[in-house]
N, C-alpha and C positions, 0 to 999 in steps of 0.2 A: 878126232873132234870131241866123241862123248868122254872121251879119259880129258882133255882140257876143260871141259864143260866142269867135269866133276872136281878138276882140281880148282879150278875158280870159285864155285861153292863152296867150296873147304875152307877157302882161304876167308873168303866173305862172311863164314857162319863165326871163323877163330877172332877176326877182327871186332864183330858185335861181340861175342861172348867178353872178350877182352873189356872192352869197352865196358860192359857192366860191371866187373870186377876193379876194375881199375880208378885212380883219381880221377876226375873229370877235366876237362883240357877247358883252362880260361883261357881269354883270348890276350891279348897285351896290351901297351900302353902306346901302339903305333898304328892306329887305324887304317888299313888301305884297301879298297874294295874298288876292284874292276870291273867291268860289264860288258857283255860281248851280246851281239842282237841274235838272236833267234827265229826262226821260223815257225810257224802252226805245223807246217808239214816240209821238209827239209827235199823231199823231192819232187815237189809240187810249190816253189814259194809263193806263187801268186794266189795259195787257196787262204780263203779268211773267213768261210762257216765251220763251224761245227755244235751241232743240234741248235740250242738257242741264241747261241753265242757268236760275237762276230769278234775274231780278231784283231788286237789294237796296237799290236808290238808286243815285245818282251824282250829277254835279256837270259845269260847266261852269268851269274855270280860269282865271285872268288875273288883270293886274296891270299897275302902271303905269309899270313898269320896262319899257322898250323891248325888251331883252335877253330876257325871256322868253318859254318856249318852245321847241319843238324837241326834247321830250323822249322819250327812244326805251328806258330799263328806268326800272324801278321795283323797291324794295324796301320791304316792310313789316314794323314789328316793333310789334307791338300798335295802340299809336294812334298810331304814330309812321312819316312816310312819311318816303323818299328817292325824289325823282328824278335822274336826270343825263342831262343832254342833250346833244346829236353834235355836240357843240363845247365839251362841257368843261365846262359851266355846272353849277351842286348846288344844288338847290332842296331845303329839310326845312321839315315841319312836324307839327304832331300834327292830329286831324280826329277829331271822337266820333262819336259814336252818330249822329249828328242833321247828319249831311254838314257841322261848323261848322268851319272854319280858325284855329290861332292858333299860336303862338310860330314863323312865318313866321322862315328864315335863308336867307340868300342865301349859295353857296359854289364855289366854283372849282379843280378838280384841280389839288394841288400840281407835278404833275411829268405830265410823257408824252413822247410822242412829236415830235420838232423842239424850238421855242423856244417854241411856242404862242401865237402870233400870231396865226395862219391857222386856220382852221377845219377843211382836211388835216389839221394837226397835232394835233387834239385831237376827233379824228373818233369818238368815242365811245360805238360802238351798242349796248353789252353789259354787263350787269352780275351778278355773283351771289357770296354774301356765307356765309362758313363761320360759324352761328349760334354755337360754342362759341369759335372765334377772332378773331371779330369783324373777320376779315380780308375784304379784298372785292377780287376781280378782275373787272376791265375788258377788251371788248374792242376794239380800234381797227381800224377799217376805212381802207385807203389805205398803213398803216404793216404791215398783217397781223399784227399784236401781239397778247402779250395782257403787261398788268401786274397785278399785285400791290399791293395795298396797305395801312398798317395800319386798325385798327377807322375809320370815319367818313371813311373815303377821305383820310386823315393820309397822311405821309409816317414808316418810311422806305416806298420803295416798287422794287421786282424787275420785270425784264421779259426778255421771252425774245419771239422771233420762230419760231414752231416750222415745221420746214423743208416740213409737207404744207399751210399754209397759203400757203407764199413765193408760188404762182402764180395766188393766187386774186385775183379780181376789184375792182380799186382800190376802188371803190366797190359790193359787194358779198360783202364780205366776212364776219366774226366777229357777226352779226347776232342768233346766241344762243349763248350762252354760261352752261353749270349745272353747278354742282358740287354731282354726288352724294353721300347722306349716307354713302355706304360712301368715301370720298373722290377718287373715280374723276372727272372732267369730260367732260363732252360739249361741242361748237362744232360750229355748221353753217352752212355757208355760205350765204348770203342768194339765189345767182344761180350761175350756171356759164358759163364761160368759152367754152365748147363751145357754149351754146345747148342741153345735154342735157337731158330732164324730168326728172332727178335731182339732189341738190344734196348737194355732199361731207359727210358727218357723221361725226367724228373722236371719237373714245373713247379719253382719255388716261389710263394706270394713275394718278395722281396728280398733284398741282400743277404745270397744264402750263409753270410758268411753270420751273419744275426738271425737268420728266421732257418735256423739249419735243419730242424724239427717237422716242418713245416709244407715239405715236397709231397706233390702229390703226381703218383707212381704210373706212367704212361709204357707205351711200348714202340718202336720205328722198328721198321722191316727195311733195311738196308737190299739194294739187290742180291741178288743170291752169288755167295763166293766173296763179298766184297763187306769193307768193315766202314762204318762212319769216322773221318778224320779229321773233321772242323764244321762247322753252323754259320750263317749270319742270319738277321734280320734286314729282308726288301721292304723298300719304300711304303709297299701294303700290308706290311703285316704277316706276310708269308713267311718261313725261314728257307734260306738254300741250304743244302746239307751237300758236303764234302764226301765222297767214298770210292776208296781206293781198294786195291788188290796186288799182290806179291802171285807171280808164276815161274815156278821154273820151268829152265832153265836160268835164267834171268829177265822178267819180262813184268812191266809194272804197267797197271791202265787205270782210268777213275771215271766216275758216274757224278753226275750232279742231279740230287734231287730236290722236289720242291715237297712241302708239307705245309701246313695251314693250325698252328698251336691254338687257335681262337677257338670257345669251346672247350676245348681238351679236359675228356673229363677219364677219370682212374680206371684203370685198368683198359683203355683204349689201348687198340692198334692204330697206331697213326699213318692213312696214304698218303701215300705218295706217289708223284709222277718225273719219269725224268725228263732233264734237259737236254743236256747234252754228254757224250763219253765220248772218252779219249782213251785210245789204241791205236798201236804201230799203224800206220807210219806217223801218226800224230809224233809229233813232240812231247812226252808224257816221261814222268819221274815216279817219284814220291810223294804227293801231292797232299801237303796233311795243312795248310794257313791259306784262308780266305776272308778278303775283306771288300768290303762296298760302299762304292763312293758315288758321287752326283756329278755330273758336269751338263750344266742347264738340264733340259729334263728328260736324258739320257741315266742308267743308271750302269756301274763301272764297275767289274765284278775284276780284283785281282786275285791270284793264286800263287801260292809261293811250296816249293819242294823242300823236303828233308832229303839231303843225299847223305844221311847217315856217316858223312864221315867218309866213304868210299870211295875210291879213284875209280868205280864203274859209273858212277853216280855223279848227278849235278843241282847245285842251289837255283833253281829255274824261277823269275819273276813273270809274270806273264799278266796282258792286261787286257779283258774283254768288255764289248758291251754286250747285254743283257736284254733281248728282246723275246717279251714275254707273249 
């Protein structure tokens, strides 16, 4: 069992490695995306807490486009999703009431960083979307970026490299990225350079993609072992923070915290308290895209997985309510 153990890691570690070395995998010109329902807890299905959250459904993603997959935010606008995944890739579709998939599009960031060949170039871990300007910025890990773009991730599209970013972690980098409704954003870095339990959290007065200058230099303590993978902004003003962890032998869990940006003055450690975490036997992936929705006055916390591409792995949609 430990010699299969160890040859599954091998093979998992050559896959990523590949992956960064290699063209990036678009997706094609035949959109098809299935759904299969899911449980909170696969050997308990009638359970539907966990910490703050009440389960609402979910699903299991795929498609027979090789290309898919890998997808790290998520945006929702009624029945209508957007994914985009750390390579550039745009998956949209609408999904009801009843978990069903249909007007499936397959789509590809007009512009970024390099020539977007390479997967570096189009390292795409962040997203978050100005609901009155329909405009949405990105964040790029490797490139330390963040771009601009019009409504539907169109082109034209702005970029700015902001300078408290320049020395953050190739690959741990712009991992959340929110633009508050007062239009202020926040970005927090996925990992630290240092090895510190704290991870840089930048508060920019405005569109950092213009006031790139401008961030003023916070700090989040992620739980211990566990790295931040996406932010929203709740209905109050709070943000939810995303945070996951990799164990081997194979084993992935995530934390939800909550933090409070209002305030927030330099060189702060910002608390936090969690909500809810998920571990075996939970239903739990890669959990790196979170988005929040309203339905009357109810507020709809989704989560969406990176399965890296891996046949141990799954694109998990999942959909909670949020009682605080």
């Amino acid at each position: 069992m430990r010699l299969l153990r160890l040859l599954l890691i091998l093979l998992i570690l050559s896959q990523v490695t590949a992956s960064w070395r290699d063209r990036r995998p678009i997706l094609g010109d035949d959109p098809n995306i299935a759904a299969t329902p899911v449980p909170l807890d696969a050997g308990d299905p009638a359970r539907r807490r966990v910490g703050a959250l009440t389960y609402l459904g979910g699903v299991s993603l795929t498609s027979r486009d090789d290309a898919f997959g890998g997808y790290s935010s998520l945006s929702v606008a009624g029945d209508r999703f957007t994914l985009l995944s750390d390579f550039g890739d745009i998956v949209r579709f609408r999904m009801d009431a009843a978990f069903r998939v249909s007007d499936p599009e397959f789509g590809d960031l007009p512009a970024g960083p390099g020539i977007g060949w390479e997967k570096r170039e189009r390292d795409s871990e962040s997203m978050t979307v100005d609901p009155a300007s329909g405009q949405i910025w990105v964040g790029f890990e490797r490139a330390n970026a963040i771009w601009r773009y019009g409504p539907g991730l169109t082109l034209p599209a702005a970029h700015a490299a902001p300078p408290a970013m320049a020395r953050w972690e190739k690959n741990g980098g712009a991992e959340s990225l929110v633009r508050l409704r007062d239009g202020r954003f926040v970005v927090i870095a996925e990992t630290d350079r240092r090895d510190r339990p704290t991870r840089d959290l930048l508060l920019f007065p405005g569109d950092p993609v213009t006031h790139a200058d401008g961030a003023v230099l916070a700090f989040y303590r992620p739980p211990d072992g566990y790295d931040p993978s996406d932010a929203v902004e709740l209905p109050d003003g709070r943000l939810l923070v995303l945070n996951r962890r990799f164990a081997l032998p194979f084993h992935w869990s995530a934390v939800l915290t909550l933090i409070d940006p209002r305030g927030l003055r330099a060189g702060q450690i910002v608390a936090s308290r969690e909500v809810a975490r998920f571990a075996a036997p939970l239903t739990v992936d890669n959990f790196e895209g979170l988005a929040v929705t309203r339905e009357g006055a109810a507020t709809i916390l989704w989560m969406v997985s990176d399965d890296n591409q891996l046949f141990l792995q799954r694109t998990l949609l999942m959909k909670f309510r949020l009682d605080l």
